[in-house]
DRENDO-1510 file (C-alpha; in Angstrom, 1 decimal, always signed):
<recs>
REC; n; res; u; v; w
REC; 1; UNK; +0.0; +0.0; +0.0 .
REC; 2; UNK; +0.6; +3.8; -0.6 .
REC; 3; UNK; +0.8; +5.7; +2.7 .
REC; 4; UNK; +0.3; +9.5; +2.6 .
REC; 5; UNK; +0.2; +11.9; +5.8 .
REC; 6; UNK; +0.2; +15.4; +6.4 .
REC; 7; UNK; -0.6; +17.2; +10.1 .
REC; 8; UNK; -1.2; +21.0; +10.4 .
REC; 9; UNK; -1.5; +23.3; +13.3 .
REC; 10; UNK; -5.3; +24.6; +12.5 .
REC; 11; UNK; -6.8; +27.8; +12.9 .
REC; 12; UNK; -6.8; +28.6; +16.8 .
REC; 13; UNK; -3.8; +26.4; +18.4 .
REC; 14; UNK; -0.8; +28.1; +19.1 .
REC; 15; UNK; +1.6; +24.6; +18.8 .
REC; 16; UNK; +0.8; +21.4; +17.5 .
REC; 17; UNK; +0.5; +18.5; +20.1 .
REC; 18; UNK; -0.2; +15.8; +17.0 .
REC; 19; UNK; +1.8; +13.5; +15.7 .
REC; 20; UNK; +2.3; +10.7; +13.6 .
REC; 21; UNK; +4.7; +8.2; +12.8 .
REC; 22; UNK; +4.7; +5.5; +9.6 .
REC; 23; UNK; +7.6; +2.6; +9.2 .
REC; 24; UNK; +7.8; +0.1; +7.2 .
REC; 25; UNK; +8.2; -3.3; +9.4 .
REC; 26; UNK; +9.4; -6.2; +7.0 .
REC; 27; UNK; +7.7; -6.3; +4.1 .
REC; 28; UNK; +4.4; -4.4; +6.4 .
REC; 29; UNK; +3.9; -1.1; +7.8 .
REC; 30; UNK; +3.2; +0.4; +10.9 .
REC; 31; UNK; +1.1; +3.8; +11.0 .
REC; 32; UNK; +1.1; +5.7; +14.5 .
REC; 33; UNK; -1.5; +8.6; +14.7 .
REC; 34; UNK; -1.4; +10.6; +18.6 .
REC; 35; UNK; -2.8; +13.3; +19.9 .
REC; 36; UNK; -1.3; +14.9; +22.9 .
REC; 37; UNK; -2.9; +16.5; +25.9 .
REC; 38; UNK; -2.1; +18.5; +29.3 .
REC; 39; UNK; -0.8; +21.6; +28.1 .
REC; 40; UNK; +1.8; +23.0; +25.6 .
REC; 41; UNK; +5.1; +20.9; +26.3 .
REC; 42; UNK; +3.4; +18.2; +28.2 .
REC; 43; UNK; +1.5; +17.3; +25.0 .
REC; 44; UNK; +4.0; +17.9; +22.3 .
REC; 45; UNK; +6.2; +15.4; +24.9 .
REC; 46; UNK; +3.1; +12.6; +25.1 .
REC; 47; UNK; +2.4; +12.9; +21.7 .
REC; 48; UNK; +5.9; +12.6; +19.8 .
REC; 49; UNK; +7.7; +10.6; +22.7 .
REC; 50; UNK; +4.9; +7.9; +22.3 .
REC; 51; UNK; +4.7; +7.9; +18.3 .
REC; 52; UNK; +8.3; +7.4; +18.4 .
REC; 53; UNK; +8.6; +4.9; +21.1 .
REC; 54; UNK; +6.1; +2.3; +19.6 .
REC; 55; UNK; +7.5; +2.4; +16.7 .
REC; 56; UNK; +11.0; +1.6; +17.9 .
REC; 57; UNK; +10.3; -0.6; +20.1 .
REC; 58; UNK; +8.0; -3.2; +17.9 .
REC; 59; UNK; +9.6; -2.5; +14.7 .
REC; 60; UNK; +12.1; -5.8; +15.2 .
REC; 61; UNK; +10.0; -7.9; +16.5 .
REC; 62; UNK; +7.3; -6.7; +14.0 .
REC; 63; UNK; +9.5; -7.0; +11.1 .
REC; 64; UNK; +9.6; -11.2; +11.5 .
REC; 65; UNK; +6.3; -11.8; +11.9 .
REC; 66; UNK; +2.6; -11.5; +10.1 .
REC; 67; UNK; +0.6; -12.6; +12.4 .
REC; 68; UNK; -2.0; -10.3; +13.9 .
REC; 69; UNK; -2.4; -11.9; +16.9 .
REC; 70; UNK; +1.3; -12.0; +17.8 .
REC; 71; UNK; +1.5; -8.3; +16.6 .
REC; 72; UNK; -1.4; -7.3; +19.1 .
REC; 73; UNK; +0.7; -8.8; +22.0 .
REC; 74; UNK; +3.8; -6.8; +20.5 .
REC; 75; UNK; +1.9; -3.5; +20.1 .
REC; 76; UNK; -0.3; -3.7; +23.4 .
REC; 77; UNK; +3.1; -4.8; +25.2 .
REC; 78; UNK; +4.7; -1.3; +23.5 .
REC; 79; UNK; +1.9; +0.9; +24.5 .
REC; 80; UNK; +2.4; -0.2; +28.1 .
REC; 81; UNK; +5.8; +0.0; +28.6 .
REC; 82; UNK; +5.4; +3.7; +27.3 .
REC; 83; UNK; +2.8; +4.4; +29.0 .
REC; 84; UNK; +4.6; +3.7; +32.3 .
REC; 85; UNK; +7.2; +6.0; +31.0 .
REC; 86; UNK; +4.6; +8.7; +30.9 .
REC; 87; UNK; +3.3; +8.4; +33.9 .
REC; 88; UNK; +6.9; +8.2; +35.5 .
REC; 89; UNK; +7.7; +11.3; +33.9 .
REC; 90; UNK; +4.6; +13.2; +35.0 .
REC; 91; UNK; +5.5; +12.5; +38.3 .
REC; 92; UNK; +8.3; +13.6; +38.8 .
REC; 93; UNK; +8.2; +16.9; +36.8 .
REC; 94; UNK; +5.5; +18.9; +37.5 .
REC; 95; UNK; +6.0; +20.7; +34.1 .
REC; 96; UNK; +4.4; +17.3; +32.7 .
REC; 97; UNK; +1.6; +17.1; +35.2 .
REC; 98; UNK; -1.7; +15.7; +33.8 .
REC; 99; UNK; +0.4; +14.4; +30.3 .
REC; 100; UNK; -1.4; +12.5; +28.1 .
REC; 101; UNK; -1.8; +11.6; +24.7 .
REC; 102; UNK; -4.3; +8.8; +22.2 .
REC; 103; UNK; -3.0; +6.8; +20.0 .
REC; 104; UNK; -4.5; +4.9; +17.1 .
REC; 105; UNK; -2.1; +2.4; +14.8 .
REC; 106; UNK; -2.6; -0.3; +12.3 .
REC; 107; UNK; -0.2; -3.0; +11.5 .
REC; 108; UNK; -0.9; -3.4; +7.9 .
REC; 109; UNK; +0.4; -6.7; +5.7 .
REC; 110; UNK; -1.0; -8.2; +2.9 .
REC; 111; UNK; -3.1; -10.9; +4.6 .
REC; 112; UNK; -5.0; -8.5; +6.7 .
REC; 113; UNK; -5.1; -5.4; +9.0 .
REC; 114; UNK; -4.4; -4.8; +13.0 .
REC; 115; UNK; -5.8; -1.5; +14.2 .
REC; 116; UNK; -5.8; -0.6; +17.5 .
REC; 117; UNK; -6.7; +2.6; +19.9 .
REC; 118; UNK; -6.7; +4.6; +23.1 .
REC; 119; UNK; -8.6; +7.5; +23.4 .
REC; 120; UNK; -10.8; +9.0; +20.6 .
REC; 121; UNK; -7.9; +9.5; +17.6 .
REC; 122; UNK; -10.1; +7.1; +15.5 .
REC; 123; UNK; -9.6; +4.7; +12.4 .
REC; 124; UNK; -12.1; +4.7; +9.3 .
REC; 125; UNK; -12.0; +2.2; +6.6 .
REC; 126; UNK; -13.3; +3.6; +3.4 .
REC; 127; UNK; -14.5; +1.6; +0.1 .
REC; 128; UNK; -17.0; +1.5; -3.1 .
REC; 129; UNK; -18.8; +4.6; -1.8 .
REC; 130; UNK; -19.1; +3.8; +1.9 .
REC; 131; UNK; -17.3; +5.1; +4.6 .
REC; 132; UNK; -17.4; +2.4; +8.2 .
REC; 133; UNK; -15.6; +4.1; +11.8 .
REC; 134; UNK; -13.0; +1.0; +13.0 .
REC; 135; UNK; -12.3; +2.0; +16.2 .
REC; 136; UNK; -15.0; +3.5; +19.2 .
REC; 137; UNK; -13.9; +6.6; +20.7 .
REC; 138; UNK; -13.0; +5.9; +24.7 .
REC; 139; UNK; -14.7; +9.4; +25.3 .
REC; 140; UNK; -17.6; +10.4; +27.7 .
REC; 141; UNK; -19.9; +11.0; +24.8 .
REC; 142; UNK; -19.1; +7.8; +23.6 .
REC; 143; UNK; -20.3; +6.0; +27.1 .
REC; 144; UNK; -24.0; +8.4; +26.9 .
REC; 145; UNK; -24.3; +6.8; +23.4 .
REC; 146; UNK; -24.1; +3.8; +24.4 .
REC; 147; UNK; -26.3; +4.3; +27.5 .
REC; 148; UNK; -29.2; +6.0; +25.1 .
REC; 149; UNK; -28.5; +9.3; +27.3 .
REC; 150; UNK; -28.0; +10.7; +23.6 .
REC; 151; UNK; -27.6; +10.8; +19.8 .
REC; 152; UNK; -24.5; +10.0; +17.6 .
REC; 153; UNK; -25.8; +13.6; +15.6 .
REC; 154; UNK; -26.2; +14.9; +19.1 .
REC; 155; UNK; -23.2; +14.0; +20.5 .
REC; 156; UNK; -21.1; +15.8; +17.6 .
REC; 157; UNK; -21.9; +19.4; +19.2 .
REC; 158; UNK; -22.3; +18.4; +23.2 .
REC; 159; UNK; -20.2; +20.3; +25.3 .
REC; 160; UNK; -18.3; +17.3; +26.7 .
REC; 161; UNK; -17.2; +15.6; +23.3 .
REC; 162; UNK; -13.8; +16.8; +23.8 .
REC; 163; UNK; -13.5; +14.6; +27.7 .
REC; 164; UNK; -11.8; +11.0; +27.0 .
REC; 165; UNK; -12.1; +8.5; +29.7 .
REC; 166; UNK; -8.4; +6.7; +28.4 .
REC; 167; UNK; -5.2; +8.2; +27.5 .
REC; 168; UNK; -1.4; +7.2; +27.5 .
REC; 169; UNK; -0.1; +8.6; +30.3 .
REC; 170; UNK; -2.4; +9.5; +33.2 .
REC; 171; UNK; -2.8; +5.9; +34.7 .
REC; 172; UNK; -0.3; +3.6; +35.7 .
REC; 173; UNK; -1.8; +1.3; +33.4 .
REC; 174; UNK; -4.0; +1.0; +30.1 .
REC; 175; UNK; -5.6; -1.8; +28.1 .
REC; 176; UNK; -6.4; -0.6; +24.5 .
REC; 177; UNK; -8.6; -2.2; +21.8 .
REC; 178; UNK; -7.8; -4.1; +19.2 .
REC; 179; UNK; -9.3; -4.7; +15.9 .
REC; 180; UNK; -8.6; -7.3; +13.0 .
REC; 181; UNK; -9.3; -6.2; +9.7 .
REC; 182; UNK; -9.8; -7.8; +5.7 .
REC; 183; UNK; -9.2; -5.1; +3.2 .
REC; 184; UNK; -10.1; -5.8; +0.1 .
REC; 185; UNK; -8.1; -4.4; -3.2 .
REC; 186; UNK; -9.5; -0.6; -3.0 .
REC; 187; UNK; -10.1; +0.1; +0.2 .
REC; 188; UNK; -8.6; +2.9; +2.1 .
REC; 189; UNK; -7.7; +3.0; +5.7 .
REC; 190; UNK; -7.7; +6.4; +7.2 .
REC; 191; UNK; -6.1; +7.0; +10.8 .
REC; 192; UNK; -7.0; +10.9; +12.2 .
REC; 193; UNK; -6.5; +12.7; +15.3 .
REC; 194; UNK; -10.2; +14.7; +16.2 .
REC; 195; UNK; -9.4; +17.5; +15.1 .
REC; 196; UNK; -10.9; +16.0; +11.8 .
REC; 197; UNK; -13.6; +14.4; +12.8 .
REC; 198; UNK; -14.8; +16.6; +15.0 .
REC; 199; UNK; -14.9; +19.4; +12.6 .
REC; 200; UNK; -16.1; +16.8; +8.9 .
REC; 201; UNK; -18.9; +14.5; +9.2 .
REC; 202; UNK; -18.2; +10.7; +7.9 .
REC; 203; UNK; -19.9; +11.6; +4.4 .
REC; 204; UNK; -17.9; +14.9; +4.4 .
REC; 205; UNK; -14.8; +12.5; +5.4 .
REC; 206; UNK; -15.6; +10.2; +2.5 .
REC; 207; UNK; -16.7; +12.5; +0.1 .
REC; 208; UNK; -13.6; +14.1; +0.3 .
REC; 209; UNK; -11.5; +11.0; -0.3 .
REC; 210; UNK; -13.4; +9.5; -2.4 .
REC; 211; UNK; -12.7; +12.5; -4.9 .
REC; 212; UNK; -9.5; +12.7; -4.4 .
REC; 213; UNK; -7.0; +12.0; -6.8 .
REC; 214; UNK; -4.0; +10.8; -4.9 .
REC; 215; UNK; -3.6; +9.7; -1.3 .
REC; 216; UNK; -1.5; +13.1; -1.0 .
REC; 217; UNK; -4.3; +14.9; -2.3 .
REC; 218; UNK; -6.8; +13.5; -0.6 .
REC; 219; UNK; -5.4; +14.5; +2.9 .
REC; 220; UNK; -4.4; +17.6; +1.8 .
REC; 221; UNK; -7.9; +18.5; +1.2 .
REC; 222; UNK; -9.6; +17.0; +4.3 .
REC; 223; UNK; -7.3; +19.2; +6.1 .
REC; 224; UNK; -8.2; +22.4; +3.9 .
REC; 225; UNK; -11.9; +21.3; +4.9 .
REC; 226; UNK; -11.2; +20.9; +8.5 .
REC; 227; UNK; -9.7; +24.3; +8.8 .
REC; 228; UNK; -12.3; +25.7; +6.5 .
REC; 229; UNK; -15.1; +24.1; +9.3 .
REC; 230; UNK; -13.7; +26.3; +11.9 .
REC; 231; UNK; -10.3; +24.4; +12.1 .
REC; 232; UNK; -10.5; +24.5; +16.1 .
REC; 233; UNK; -7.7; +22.1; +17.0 .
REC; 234; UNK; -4.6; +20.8; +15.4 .
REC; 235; UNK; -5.4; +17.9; +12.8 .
REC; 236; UNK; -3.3; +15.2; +11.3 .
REC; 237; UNK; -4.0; +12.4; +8.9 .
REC; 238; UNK; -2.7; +9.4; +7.3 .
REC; 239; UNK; -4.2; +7.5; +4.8 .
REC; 240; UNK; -3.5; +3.9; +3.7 .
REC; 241; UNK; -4.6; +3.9; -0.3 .
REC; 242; UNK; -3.8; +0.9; -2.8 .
REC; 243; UNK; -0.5; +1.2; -4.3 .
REC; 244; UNK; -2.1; +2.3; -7.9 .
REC; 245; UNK; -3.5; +4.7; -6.7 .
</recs>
């Protein structure tokens, strides 16, 4: 596959706490999407230390294997190891207090797809005019959804959609979800931080790639369409697109 990304700051964030992180692992790739949280350095620090660390520290043992479920052990183990590290340093520097940061990967070979998540940085598999959210946003809105408290539609504009009930780095200890995918020959897998998809509906969102004539293209634009939606937090995307494309 074809991997295209691109991040921006938006239209109202002084820094930007996103970041992302794609290696190729054997004859697979890894794509790392984070979003940090807890103030200026603190999340530029969550955000870039934990992109950077996952990928270093599965790309060996992810390089011999294609496997999914030995890759979710290798993946989960990573994200727990750094998130100990994050909650270490938060502790002892009080410039890092309440550092935090999501994460959303996928471990992508030719047999099928691992995606896995913390937080509400979310995964979207678009295909033949359809668009189909991977991952479910650890987020307080999230939980009212699923209690019937209230709407999806409502839930896009409720004051609290921005509160996540999981992050690296605030608890000694996380558990993210895991997902195993089958893409077939066209599909696209997009990874985004919410500063997409809290400012693009999922038609906008497929719409958008779906028109597109490149990979590069097509995040270029959803980021010209976040910002031009109000652009209200930094936004990053990477998008997994069939190599002829």
């Amino acid at each position: 596959m074809h991997v295209s990304a691109l991040t921006d700051i938006g239209l109202t964030r002084s820094d930007n706490q996103d970041a992302y992180k794609v290696i190729e692992v054997g004859r697979n790739l890894l794509a790392i999407v984070c979003d940090g949280m807890g103030g200026a350095k603190a999340g530029n620090v969550a955000s870039r230390l934990t992109a950077d660390e996952v990928a270093e520290l599965t790309r060996d043992e992810l390089s011999q294997t294609e496997d999914i479920k030995d890759a979710r052990s290798i993946i989960r183990r990573a994200m727990r190891t750094v998130n100990r590290k994050l909650y270490r340093m938060a502790k002892n520097d009080p410039n890092l207090t309440g550092m935090g940061t999501t994460i959303v990967c996928a471990f992508v070979t030719d047999g099928g797809v691992l995606v896995m998540n913390i937080g509400d940085s979310r995964a979207y598999v678009i295909s033949d005019g359809a668009i189909e959210q991977v991952t479910r946003d650890h987020s307080m809105v999230e939980e009212m959804i699923r209690n019937g408290q209230i709407t999806r539609e409502e839930s896009r504009s409720h004051p609290g959609k921005h509160i996540i009930t999981m992050a690296i780095g605030p608890d000694d200890d996380i558990l993210p979800d895991a997902y195993e995918l089958t893409l077939k020959k066209e599909d696209r897998l997009l990874l985004c931080t919410d500063g997409l998809h809290n400012m693009l509906t999922d038609e906008e969102i497929l719409e958008t790639v779906s028109g597109a004539g490149s990979g590069d293209e097509a995040c270029r634009q959803l980021i010209d369409a976040a910002n031009a939606h109000g652009g209200r937090d930094n936004i990053t995307a990477v998008l997994c697109t069939p190599a002829e494309v």
